[in-house]
N, C-alpha and C positions, 0 to 999 in steps of 0.2 A: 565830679571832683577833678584837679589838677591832677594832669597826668601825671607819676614820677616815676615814667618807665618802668624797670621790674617790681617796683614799689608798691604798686598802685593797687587798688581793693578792684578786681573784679565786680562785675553788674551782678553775681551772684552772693555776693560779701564774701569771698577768701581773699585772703592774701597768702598765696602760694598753697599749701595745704591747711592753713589754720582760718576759722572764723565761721562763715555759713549761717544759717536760721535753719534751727532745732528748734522749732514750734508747733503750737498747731495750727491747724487752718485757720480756724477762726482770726487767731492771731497774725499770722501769714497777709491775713486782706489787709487788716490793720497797717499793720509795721509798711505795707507796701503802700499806704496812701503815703505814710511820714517818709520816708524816702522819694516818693515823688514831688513831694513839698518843698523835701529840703534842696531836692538838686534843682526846683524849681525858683525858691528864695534866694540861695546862696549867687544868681545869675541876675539876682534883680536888681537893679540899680539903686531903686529907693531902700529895700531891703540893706543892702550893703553898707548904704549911707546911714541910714540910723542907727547901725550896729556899731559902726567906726565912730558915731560919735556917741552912742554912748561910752564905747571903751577909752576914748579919751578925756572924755568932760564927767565920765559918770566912776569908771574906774580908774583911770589915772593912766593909762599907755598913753606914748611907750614908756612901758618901767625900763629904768637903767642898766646899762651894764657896767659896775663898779672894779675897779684896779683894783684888789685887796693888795695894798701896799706892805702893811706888817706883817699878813702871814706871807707873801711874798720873798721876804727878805728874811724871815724865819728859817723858809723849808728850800729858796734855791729857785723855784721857777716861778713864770708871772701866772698867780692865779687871780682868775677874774669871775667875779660874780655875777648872773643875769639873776636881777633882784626883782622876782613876781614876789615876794616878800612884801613890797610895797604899795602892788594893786591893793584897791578896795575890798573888804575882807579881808585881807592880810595873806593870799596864795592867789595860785595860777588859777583857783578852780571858776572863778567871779566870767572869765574866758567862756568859755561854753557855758554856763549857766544863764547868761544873756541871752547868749543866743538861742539855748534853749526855749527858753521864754518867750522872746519874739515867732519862735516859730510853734508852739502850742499856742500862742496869742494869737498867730494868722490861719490856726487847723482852726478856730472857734473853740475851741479846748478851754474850761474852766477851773479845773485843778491840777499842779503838777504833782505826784507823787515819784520821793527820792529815797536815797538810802544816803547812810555817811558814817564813816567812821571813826577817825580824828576830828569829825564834824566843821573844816573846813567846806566841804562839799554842802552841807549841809545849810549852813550860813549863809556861802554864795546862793544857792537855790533861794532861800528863803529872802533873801534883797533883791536876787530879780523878780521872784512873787510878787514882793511888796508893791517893789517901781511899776510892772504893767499890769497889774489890776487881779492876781489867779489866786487863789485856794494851793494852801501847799503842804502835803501830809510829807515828815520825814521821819522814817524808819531807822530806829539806830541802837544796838546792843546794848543793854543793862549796864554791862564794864563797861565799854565805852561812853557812855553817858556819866560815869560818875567819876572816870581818869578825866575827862573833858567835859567838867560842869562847865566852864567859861562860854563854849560855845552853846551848848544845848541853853544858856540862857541869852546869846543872843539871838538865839532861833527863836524862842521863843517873844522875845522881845520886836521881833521884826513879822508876829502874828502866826508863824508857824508854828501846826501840829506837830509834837514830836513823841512819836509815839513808840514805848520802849519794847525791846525786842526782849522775851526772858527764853527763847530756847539753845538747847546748845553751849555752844562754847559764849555766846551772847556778846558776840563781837559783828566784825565785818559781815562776815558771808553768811550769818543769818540774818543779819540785817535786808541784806542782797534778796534772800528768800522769799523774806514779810512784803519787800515791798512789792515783786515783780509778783507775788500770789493777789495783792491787794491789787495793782496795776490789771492783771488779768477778769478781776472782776469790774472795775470802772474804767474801760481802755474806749470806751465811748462818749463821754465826758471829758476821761485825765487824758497828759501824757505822761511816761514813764523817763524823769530827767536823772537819766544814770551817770554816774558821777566820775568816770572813767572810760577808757576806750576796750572795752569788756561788755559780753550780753551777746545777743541776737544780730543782726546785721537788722536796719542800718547805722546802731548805735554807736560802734567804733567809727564807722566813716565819720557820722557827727560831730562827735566829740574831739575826732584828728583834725579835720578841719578847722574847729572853732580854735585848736589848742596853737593850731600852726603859726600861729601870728607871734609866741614865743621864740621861734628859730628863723622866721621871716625877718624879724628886729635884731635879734643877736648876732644876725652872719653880717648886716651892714655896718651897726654898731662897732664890732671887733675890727673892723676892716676898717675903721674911722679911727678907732681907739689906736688898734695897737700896729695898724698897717700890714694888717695879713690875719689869715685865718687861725683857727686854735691850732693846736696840735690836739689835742683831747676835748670831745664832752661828754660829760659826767651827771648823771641824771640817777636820781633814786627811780626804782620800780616797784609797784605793786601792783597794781592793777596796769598801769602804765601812761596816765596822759599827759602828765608833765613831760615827761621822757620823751615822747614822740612828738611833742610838742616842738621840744629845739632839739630833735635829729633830724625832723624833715627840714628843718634848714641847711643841712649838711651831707645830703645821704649823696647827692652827685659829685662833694668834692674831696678830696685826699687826706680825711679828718676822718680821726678812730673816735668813736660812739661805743663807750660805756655806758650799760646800763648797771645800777649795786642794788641788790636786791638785801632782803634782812636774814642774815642768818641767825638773828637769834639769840636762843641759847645755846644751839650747836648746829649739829649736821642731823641729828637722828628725828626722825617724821615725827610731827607734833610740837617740835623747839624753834622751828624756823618760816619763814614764809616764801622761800625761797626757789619759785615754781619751774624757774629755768634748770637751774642749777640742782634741783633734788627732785624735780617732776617727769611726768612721763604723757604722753598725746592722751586726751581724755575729753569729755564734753560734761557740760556745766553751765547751768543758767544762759541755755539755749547757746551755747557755738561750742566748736572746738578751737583746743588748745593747749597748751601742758601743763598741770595742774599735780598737786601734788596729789600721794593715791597709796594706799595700802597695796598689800601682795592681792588681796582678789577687787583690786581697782573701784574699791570704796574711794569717795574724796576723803584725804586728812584733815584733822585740823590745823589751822596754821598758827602763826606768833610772832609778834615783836611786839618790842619795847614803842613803836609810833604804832597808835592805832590804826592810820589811814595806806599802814601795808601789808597787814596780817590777812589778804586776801590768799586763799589755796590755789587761784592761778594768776595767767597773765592775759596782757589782749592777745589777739592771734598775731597784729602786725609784727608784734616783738619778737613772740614764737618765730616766726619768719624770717625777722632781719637776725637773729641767732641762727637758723638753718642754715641759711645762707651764706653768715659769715661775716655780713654785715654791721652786726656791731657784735661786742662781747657783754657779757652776764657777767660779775663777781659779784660776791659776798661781803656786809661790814657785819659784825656781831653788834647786840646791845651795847657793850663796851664801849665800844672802837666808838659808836655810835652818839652815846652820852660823854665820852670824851671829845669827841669834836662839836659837839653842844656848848661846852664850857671853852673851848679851845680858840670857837670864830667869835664866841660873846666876850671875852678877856682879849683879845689879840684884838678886834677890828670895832670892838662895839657895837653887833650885831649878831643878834638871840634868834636862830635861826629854830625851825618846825625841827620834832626830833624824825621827821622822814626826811626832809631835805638834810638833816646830821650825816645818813647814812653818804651822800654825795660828798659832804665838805671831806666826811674820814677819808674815802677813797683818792680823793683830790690828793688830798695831804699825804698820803702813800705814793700816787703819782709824782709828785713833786718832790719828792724825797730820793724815789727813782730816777727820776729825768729835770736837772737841776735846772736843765735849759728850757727847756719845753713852755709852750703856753698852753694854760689847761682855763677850760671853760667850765663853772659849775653851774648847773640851774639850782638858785635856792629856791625853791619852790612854794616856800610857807615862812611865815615868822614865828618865832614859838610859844609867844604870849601865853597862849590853849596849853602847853606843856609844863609853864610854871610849878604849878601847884603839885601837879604829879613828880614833878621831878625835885623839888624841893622837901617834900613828903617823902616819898621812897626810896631816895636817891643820896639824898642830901645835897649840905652845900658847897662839897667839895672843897 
């Protein structure tokens, strides 16, 4: 991987104290052929080349970065949009799920099996299945599945197994569960296309990698656009790949990296998903990292109003660029959240995911602070998938 100085995932997968392979041996041999593959593909020319064009010609990069003019001139400072909103599928996740693909394509690998939650993840998995020829089981919570029927019928639609998770809280992170126990039985056949930069090492490398090409685009973009870098960027978190996606474009120059996590319904364990901010160092689904956790360091269950962040942690990278100091963690609640839903769709014409909601509220709070400032948001998803729940449960405002 690209060096990024104190940045950078160690050969062992940490990033500073967070991350590692918590597995077993057996597993262990595994995961380390796919890490010698991938550091093996990502150097290869041809490899490179077909990747780059499918993300051009197949998903549509570079997506844009948009001047939000009206909400602009609403709240005082220049907010600008980087709109993976308009990749194919409709989110950033279509990014590594390519390339996931081509590289379970070049292991000989015949099935991908995923997990997903807002089932953006899940859609992208199932169109790179489709395009290179794999078998694709995705694993995804009962709730989720019937807050986000739109997607589970594209998955379906695009030949994907979608098979429902009913234990638990019957969201994300048993979703997480089903599929890496399933994963564990067919990791000789499958690979395990995990939908974030979270898991075992070498999964977050993977996933950062493929994601990078969103802040590779944005840092020259802005520099074209607006003749200088942001002052802010503003990334939802959950698990984290969007978010690391365009901070590694930023992490060596003089730009504050927020990350907004979901608080929720509040602050008290079980209301929020919010692992920086109300978690504590713990391990889970094979790495370390901070996770939210009862008093005898049971994992909680987490919550939001967007499916695809109600994960109980974070990647380790994040964990780390928070120790560090590197970027900041806050908080938007459901509110704040469904309010900037309806806020960027009435003001700019643009029905953004309700996880990338949680960035635009933050934004709009920044810019409200800092009239002058140029703030970068990653909209990360479009919210198509959100409609029906939000007009059901929510109303029409």
């Amino acid at each position: 991987m690209e060096t990024i100085n104190k940045y950078e995932i160690t050969n062992d997968g940490y990033y500073g104290n967070f991350g590692g392979q918590i597995i077993s041996e057996d597993l262990k041999r595994e995961y380390t052929k796919i890490a010698e593959e991938f550091l093996k593909i990502k150097d290869d020319l041809e490899f490179v080349a077909q990747l780059d064009d499918l993300l051009k010609t197949f998903a549509g990069r570079p997506s844009p970065v948009y001047y939000a003019r009206n909400l602009s001139k609403k709240y005082g400072a220049e907010i600008y949009l980087k709109r993976e909103d308009l990749n194919h599928t409709g989110s950033h996740k279509i990014n590594h799920s390519l390339g996931e693909a081509l590289l379970a394509k070049k292991m000989g690998k015949t099935k991908l099996i995923a997990e997903t939650g807002a089932g953006q993840h899940g859609v992208a998995i199932a169109t790179a299945s489709a395009l290179v020829g794999l078998d694709c089981d995705v694993y995804m919570g009962e709730v989720d599945m019937i807050k986000e029927s739109p997607n589970v019928s594209r998955m379906k639609m695009l030949g994907a197994n979608v098979i429902p998770v009913l234990d638990g809280t019957k969201t994300l992170k048993e979703a997480v569960d089903a599929s890496f126990a399933a994963y564990c039985k067919e990791h000789k056949t499958a690979m395990y296309a995990i939908g974030s930069v979270v898991g075992p090492h070498p999964f977050p490398m993977i996933v950062e990698y493929f994601q990078s090409v969103i802040g590779r685009e944005a840092r020259g973009q802005l520099l074209d656009i607006a003749g200088s870098l942001p002052d802010y960027v503003v990334a939802c978190v959950g698990g984290g790949s969007n978010s690391i996606g365009i901070f590694n474009g930023f992490l060596n120059d003089n730009v504050k990296l927020i990350g907004v996590e979901p608080l929720g319904k509040g602050e008290n364990l079980g209301d929020n998903a919010a692992s920086i901010n109300f978690g504590r160092v713990g391990e889970l689904h094979g790495f370390r990292s901070m996770f939210l956790q009862d008093e005898e360091g049971n994992i909680a269950d987490a919550y939001s109003v967007a499916s695809g962040l109600d994960y109980p942690g974070v990647g380790p990278k994040h964990a780390h660029l928070n120790e560090i100091g590197r970027a900041s963690y806050v908080t938007i609640d459901d509110k704040e959240a469904v309010d900037a839903f309806f806020e960027l769709s009435k003001t700019e014409g643009i029905i953004p995911a309700l996880e990338s909601s949680h960035a635009v509220a933050y934004g709009i709070k920044l810019a409200k602070q800092n009239p002058q400032a140029k703030i970068l948001i990653n909209l990360s998803g479009r919210g198509d998938k959100d409609l029906d729940f939000i007009l059901k449960k929510i109303g029409h405002k």
